[in-house]
C-alpha positions as CSV (number, residue, x, y, z in Angstrom):
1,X,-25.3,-9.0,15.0
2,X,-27.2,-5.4,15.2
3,X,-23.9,-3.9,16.2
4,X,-22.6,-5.4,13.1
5,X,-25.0,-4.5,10.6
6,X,-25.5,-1.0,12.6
7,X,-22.0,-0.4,11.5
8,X,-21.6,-1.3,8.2
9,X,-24.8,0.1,7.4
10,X,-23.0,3.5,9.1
11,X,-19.6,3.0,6.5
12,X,-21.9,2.4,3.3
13,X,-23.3,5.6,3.8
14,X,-19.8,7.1,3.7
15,X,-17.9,4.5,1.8
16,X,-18.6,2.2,-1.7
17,X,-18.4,-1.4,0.2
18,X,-16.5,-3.8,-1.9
19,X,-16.6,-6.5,0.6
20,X,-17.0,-7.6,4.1
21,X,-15.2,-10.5,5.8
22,X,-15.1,-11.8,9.8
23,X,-11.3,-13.0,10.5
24,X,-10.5,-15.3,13.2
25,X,-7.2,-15.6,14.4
26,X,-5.6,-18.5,16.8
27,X,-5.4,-17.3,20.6
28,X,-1.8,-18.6,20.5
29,X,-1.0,-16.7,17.3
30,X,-3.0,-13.3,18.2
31,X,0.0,-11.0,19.3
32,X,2.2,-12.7,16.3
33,X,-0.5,-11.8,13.8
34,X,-0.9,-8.4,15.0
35,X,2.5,-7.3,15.2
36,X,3.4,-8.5,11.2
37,X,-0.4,-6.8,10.2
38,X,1.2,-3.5,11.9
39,X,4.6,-4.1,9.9
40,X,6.5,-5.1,12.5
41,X,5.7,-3.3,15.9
42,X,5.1,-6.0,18.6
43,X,1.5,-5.8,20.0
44,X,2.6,-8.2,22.8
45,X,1.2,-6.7,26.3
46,X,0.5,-3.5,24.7
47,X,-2.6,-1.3,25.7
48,X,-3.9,-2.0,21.9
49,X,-3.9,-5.6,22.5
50,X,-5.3,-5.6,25.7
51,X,-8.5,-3.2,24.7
52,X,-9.1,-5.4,21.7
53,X,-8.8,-9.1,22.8
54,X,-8.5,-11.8,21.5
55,X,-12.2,-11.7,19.7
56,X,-13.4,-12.5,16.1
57,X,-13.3,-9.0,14.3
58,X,-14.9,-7.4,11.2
59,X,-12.9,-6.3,8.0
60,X,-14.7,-4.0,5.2
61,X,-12.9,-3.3,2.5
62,X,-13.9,0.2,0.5
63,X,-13.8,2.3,-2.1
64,X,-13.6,5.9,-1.8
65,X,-15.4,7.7,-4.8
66,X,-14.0,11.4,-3.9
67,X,-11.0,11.3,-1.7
68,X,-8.8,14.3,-0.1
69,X,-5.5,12.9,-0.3
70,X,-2.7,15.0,2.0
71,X,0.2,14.9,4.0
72,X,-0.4,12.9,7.1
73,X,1.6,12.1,10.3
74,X,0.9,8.8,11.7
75,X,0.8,8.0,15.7
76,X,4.3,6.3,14.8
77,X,6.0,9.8,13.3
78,X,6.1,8.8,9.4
79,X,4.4,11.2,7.3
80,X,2.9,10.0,4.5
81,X,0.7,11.0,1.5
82,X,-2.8,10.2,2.3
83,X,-7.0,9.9,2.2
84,X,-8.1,12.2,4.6
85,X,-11.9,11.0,4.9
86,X,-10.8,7.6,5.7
87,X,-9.1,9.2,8.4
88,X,-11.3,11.2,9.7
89,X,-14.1,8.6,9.1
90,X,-12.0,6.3,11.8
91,X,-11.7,8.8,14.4
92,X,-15.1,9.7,14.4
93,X,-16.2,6.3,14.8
94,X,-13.6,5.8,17.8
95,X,-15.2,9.6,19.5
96,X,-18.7,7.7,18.6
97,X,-17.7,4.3,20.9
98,X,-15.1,5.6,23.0
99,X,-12.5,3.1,22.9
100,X,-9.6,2.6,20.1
101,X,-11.3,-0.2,18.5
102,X,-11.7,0.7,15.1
103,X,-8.4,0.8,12.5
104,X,-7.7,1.7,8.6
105,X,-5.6,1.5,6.6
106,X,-4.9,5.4,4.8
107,X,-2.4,4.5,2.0
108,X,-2.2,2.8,-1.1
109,X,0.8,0.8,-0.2
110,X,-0.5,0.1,3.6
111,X,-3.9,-1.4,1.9
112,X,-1.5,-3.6,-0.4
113,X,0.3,-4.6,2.6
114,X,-2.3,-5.4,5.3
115,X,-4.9,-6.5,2.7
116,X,-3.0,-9.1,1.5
117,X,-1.7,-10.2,4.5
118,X,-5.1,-10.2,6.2
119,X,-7.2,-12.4,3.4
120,X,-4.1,-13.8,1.8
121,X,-2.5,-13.1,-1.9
122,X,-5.7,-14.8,-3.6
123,X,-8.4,-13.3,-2.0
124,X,-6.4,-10.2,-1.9
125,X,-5.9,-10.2,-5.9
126,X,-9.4,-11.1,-6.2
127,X,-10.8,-7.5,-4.9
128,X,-9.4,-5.9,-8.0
129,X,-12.6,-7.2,-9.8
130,X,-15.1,-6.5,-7.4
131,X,-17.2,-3.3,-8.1
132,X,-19.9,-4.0,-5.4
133,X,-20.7,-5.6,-2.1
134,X,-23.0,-8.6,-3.1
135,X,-24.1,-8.6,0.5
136,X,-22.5,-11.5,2.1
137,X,-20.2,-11.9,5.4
138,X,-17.2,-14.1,4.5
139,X,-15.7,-16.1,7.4
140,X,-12.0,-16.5,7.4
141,X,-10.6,-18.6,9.8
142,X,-6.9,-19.3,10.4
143,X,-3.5,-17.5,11.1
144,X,-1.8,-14.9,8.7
145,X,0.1,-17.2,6.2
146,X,3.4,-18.2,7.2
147,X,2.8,-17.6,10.8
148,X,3.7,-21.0,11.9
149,X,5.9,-22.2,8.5
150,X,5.6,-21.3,5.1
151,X,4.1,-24.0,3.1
152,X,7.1,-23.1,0.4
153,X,9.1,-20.4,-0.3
154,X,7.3,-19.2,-3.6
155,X,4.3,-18.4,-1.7
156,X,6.9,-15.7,0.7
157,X,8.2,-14.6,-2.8
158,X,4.9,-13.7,-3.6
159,X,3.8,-11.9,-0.5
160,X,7.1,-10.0,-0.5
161,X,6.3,-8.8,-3.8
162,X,3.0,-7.6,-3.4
163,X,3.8,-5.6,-0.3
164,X,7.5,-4.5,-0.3
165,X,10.1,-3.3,-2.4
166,X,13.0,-6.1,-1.8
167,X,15.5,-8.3,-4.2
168,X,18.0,-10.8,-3.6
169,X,21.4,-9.6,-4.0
170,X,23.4,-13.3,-5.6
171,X,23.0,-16.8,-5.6
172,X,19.4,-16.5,-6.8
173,X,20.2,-18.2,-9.8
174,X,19.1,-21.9,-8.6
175,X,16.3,-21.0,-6.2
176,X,14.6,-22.0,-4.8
177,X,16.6,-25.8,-5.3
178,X,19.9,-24.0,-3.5
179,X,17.9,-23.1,-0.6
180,X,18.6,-25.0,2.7
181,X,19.4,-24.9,5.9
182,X,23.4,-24.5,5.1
183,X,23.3,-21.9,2.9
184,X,22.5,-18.3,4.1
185,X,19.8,-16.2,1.8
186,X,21.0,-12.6,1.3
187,X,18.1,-9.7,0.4
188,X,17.9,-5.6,-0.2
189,X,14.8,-4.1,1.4
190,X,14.5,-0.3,1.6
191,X,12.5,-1.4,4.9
192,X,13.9,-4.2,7.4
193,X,11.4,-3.9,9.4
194,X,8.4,-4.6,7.1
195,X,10.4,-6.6,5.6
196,X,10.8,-9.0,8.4
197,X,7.0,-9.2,9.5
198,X,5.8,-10.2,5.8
199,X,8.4,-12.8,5.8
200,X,7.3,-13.9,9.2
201,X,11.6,-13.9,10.5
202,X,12.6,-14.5,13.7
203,X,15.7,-12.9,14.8
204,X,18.9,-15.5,15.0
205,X,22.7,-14.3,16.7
206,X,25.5,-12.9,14.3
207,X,24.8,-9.1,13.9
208,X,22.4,-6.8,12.5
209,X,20.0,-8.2,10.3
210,X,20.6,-12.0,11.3
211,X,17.2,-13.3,10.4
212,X,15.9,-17.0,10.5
213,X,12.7,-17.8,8.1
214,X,10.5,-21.3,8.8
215,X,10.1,-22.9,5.4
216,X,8.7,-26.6,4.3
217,X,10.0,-26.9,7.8
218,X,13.4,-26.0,7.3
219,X,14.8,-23.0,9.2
220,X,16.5,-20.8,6.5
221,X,18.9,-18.2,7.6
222,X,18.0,-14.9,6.0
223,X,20.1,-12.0,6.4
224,X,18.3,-8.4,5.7
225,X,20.2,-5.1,4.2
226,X,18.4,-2.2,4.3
227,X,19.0,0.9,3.3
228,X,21.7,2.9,5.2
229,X,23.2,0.3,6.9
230,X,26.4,0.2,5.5
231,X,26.1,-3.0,3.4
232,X,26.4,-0.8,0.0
233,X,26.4,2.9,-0.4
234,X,23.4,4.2,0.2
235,X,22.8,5.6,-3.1
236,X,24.3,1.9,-4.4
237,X,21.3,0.8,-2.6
238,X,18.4,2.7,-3.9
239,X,19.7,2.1,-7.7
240,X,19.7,-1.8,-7.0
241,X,16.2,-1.6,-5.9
242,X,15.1,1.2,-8.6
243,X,16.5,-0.9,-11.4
244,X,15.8,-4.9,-10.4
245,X,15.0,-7.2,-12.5
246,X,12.8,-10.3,-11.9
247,X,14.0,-14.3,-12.5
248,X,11.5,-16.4,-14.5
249,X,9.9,-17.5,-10.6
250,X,9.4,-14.2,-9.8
251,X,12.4,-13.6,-7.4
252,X,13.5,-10.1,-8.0
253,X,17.5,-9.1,-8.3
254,X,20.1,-6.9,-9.2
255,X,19.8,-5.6,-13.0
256,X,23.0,-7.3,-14.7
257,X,25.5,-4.6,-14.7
258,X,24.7,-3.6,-10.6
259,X,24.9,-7.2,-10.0
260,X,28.4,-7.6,-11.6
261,X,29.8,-4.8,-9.7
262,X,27.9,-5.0,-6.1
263,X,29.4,-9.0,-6.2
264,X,32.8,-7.3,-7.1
265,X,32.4,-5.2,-4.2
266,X,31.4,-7.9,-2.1
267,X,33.9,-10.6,-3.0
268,X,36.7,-8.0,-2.6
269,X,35.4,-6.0,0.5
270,X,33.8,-8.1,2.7
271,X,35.7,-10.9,1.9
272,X,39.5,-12.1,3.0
273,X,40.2,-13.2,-0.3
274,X,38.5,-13.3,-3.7
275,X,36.9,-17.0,-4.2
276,X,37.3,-19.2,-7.3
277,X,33.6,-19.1,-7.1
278,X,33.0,-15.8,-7.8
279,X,35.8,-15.8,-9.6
280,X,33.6,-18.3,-12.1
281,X,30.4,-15.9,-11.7
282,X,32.2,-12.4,-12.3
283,X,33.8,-13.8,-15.6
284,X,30.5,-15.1,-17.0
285,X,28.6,-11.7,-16.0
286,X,31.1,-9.8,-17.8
287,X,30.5,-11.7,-20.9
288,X,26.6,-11.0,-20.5
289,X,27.2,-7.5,-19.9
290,X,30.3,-7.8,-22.4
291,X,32.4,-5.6,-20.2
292,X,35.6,-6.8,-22.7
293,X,38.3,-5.6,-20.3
294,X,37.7,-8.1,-17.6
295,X,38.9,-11.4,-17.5
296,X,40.0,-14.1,-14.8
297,X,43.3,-12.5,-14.5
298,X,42.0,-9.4,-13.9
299,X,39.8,-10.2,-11.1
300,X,42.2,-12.4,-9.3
301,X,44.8,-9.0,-10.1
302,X,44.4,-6.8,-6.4
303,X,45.4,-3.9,-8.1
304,X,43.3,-3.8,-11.6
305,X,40.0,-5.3,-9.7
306,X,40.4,-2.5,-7.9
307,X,41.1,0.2,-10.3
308,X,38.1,-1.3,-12.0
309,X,35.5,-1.0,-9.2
310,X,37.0,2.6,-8.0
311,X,36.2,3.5,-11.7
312,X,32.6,2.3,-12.0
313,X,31.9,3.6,-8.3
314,X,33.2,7.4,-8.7
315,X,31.4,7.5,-11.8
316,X,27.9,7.2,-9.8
317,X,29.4,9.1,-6.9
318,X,29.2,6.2,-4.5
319,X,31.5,6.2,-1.6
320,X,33.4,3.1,0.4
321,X,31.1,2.4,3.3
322,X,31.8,0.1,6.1
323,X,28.9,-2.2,7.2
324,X,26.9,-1.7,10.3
325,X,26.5,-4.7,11.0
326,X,30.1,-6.1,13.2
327,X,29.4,-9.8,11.9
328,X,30.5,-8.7,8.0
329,X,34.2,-9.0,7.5
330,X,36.0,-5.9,6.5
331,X,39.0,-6.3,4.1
332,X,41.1,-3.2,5.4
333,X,43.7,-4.0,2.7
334,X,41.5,-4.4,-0.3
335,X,40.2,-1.1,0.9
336,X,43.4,1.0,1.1
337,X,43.8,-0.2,-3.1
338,X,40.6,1.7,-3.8
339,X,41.6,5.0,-4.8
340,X,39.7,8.6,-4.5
341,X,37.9,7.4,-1.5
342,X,37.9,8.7,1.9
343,X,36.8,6.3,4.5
344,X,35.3,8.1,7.6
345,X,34.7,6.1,11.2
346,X,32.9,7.3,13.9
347,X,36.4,7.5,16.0
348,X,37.7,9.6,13.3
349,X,34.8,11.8,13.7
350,X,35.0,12.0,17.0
351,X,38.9,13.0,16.9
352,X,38.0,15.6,14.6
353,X,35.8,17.3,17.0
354,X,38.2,17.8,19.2
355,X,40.4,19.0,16.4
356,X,37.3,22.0,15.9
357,X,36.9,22.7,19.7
358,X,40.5,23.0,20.0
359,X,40.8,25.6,17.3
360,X,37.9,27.1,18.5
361,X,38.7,27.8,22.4
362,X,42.6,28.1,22.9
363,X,44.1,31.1,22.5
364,X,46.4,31.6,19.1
365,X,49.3,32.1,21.1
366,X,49.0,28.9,22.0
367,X,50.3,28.2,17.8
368,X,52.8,30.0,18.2
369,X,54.4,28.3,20.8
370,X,53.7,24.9,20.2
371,X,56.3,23.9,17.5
372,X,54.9,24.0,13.9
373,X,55.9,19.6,13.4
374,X,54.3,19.0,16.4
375,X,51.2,20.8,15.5
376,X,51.3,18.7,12.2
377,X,51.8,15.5,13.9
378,X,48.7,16.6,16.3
379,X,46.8,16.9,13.2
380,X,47.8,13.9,11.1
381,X,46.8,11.7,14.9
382,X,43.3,13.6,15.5
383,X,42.8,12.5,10.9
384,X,43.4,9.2,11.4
């Protein structure tokens, strides 16, 4: 108890206290807990968890009246903007004990993320009213929510949105009725990763991104883009999460005219064959973002669905990318109808390479014997 009040006597001199709470995690649930508080990085048999245990710990929550805010590179390699005395305030306490016992949070976004998940989304919300420590220790006992089940899947919707930037990409309109163990739940996060340990996923077989989420008891298969994986262009990717919109439940997705096209793209790429379903879906969304050229015919037409989605995609300078994850189908045919793309494997990279270090280290008499069709035919191989 003197340790306790030694050292948050030692941060009010620093820091404006706003609160103070003891957390007590479940033995069984310690290393699960820690590795979604740290966004993902497993803490099982880790030096970290070892020095710390599986203890009752302390949690003040600040405000910092003057900070230095800067360019920081954490132990993990990111860089990112942030308060410099609350950094420096942590590693002078750990110099002061010794051991790594003592953690903060240095961003705005990583307080969102950890407070919330630490003291849960209404405790969390309610620190945005405090303006002074009235003294007390709160207890809180119990996992991080979600760590065994989530009670339903509007309380994950509203951790996700407090602490990541995510949407779901289609089928949203009906959730979360449509939601079941059958029926596979399809998300944009710009971080899979964080993504993941707010959710509280569990990887499942299939390919990158295969997630499984425990739900009223119900394992839901989730499956995870991120950016620069493929799924969508990269840039495709950033605009659906720069411009989302949000249902009346709070479930963010696609802005109407990026959800049109990135289900075009989908239906006609990554499927074998365009559905009457989304056959259904497309024609309504083009009547709500009265896009007058499309119509059933048109969408079930090879040729003009594809002139169409060329169109909208070389006018924001997205390219045809193939997923990285090996479980999406690839329609190879569809592809070879979209026009003013290039489509670039890694084989084909790799034959170019040795396209460059040929031209590079044989002698150029070498041309001029080898015939000038067979050097074509070389050429057009090593391309394609």
């Amino acid at each position: 108890m003197a340790c306790r009040d030694k050292f948050i006597e030692q941060v009010g001199r620093r820091f404006q206290i706003l609160a103070v709470y003891t957390c007590d995690w479940s033995p069984e649930n310690w290393a699960w807990n820690l590795a979604r508080f740290y966004g993902g990085r497993s803490m099982v048999g880790t030096t970290k968890l070892r020095e710390i245990g599986f203890s009752p710990f302390l949690a003040v929550i600040v405000r910092d009246d003057a900070p230095i805010y800067g360019p920081v590179q954490a132990l993990g390699g990111n860089v990112d903007v942030a308060n410099r005395n609350i950094i420096d305030f942590k590693f002078h306490l750990r110099l002061e004990a010794s051991a790594n016992f003592c953690h903060s949070t240095s961003s705005r976004s990583e307080f969102l993320m950890q407070s919330t998940l630490l003291l849960g989304l209404e405790e969390a919300s309610r620190l945005q009213h405090i303006s002074d420590w009235d003294g007390a220790v709160s207890m809180l006992r119990g996992d991080i929510e979600g760590a065994e089940s989530w009670e339903c899947f509007e309380r994950m919707v509203g951790y996700l949105n407090r602490t990541c930037r995510w949407l779901v990409l289609r089928n949203f309109e009906n959730l979360p009725d449509s939601l079941t163990e059958e029926n596979d739940l399809d998300v944009l996060t710009d971080d899979m990763e964080l993504f993941s340990a707010i959710a509280g996923l569990v990887p499942r077989s299939g390919g990158l991104g295969h997630y499984t989420a425990s739900i009223s008891g119900e394992q839901i298969s989730i499956d995870v883009r991120c950016l620069g994986d493929g799924y969508y262009p990269t840039l495709w990717e950033v605009d659906l999460l720069e411009t989302r919109t949000w249902c009346d439940n709070a479930i963010p997705k696609p802005e109407p005219v990026h959800h049109f096209f990135s289900l075009l793209y989908h239906a006609r790429l990554q499927k074998p064959s365009m559905s009457d379903r989304y056959v259904t879906v497309l024609t309504d969304l083009a009547l709500q973002i009265r896009f007058d050229d499309v119509a059933e015919e048109t969408l079930r037409d090879d040729v003009r669905s594809a002139s169409i989605l060329s169109g909208f995609m070389k006018s924001r300078l997205y390219p045809v990318t193939r997923p990285v994850d090996y479980g999406v189908f690839w329609n190879r045919r569809f592809q070879r109808l979209l026009s003013g793309f290039e489509m670039v494997s890694p084989r084909v990279l790799r034959k170019r390479r040795v396209l460059c270090f040929m031209r590079r280290w044989l002698p150029n008499w070498v041309y001029q014997v080898v015939p000038y069709r067979l050097r074509v035919t070389i050429k057009t191989k090593l391309n394609h």
